[in-house]
N, C-alpha and C positions, 0 to 999 in steps of 0.2 A: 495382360498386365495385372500385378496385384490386385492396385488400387483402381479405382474410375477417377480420372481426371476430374476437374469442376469445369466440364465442358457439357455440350447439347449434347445427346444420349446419341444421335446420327454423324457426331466428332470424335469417337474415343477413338484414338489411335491403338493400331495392332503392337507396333511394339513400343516400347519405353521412350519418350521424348519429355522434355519440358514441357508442361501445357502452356507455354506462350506463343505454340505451334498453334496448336487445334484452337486457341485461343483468337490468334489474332482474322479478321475477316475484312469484308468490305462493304460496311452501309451506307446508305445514301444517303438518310435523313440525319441530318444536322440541325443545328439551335440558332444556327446566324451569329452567333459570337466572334467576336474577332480572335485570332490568334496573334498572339505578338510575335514579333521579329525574335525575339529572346529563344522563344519554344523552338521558331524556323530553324535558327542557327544549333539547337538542341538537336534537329532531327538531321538536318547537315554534316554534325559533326558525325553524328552513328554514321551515315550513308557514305563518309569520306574513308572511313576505318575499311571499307568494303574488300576483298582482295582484286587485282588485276593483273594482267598480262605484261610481264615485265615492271611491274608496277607504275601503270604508262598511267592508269586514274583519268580515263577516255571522258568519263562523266562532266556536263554542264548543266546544272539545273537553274532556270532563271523563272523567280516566283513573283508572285506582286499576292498582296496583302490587299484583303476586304476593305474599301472604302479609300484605297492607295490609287495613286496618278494611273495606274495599269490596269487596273480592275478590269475597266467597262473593257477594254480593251481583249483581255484575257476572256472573259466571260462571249464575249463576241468569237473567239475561234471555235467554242462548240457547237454540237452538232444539237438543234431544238431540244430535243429530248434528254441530253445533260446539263442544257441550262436549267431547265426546269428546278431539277435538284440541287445543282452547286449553287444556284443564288442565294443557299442558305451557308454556303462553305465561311470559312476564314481564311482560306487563301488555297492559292492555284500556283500549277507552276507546272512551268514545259522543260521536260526533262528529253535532253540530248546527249549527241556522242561526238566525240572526234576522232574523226578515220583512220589517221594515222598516226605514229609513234612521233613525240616532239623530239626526241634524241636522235632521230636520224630517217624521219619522213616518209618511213617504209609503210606499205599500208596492215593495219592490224586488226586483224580478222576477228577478233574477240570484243570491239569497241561497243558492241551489241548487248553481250552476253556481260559484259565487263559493269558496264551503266546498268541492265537489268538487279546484277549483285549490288549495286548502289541504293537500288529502288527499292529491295527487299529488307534492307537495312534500315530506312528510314523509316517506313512500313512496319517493322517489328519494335523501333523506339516509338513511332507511334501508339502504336498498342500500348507499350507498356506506362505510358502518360497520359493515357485513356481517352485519346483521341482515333478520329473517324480518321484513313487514308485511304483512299478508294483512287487506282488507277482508271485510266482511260485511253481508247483510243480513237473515239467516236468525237472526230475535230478536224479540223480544216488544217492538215498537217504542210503546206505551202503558204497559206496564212501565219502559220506561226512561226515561218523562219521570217518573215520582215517583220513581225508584233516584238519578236524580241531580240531580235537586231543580229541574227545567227551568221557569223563570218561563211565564205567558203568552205568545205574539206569536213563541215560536221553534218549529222541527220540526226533528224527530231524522229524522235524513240516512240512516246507520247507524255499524256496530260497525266498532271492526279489532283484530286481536289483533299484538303485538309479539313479538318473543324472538328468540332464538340458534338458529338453525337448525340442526335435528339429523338423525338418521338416522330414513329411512322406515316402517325396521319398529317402530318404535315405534305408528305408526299403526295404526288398523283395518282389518283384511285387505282391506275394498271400497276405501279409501281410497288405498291403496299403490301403485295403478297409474296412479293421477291426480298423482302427487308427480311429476311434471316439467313443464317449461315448455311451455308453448300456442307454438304458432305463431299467424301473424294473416293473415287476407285481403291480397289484394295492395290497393296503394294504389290502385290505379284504382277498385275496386268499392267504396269507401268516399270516394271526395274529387273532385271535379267542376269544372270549368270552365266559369262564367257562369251554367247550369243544371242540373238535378236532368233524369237523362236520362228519357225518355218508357218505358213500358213495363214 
């Protein structure tokens, strides 16, 4: 690229992208601030624009808000070691799929892949409102189909926690050295040309 992006020196991208790629990441440490239902509905609306298969929009995200009737509730389907850290979140929310097509009950193979393109969407308006989204999937995923009252014919995808990104030491000491952004494989070793290479 010309330019260096205003990214970490182990995130410049090989070729030309927006830096709200190499930009956006996933930290753990948050401030404990609440986020308002306002901003939720802000990262919603991104995550609704998502594309889908047939335009079926497989996605169910059900959140509950720091200091909200569901909290303790939500906070309780993780796994010890992501309580620790989202106890400082602004809110949590179990993000699901439905199986199949509501126009005609077929099953739809992409409801996976379809909710995934949802999560990445909220994910990058998060960033851009300089908010923490950090997925997960270290949770009692059976727990969280009676927590949030999940009909028949859907499957819990996973977790992600929200909030204001704070300072690391707030974190647990093994945690504090993982508080910065990954770098990623070059694009050759993940993206291919007509075939998947031999060997």
């Amino acid at each position: 690229m010309d330019e260096k992006l205003k990214t970490a020196p182990h995130r410049q991208p090989q070729y030309p992208v927006d830096s709200l790629f190499p930009n956006r990441w996933s930290p753990r440490a948050m401030t404990g601030a609440k986020v308002s239902r306002e901003t939720m509905l802000t990262l919603f609306e991104a995550a609704h624009w998502a594309p889908s298969s047939n335009n079926g929009q497989p996605w169910r995200f059900v959140y509950a808000l720091r200091g909200g009737e569901a909290w303790a509730g939500m906070m309780a389907l993780l796994a010890p070691g992501n309580q620790t850290w989202c106890a400082n979140a602004g809110a949590l929310i179990v993000m699901a799929s439905r199986n199949d097509f509501e126009y005609n009950g077929k099953p739809n193979k992409t409801h996976s892949f379809d909710t995934g393109a949802a999560w990445m969407s909220l994910a990058l308006q998060a960033s851009l409102l300089g908010l923490t989204a950090h997925g997960m999937a270290g949770f009692d995923y059976g727990a969280a189909i009676d927590a949030v009252g999940l009909p028949d014919g859907y499957s819990v995808e996973a977790m992600c926690a929200i909030g204001y990104p704070g300072d690391a030491a707030v974190l647990p000491e093994n945690l504090r050295a993982l508080e910065k952004p990954n770098g990623r494989r070059p694009v050759s070793e993940l993206f291919f040309e007509n075939r998947f290479p031999a060997g």
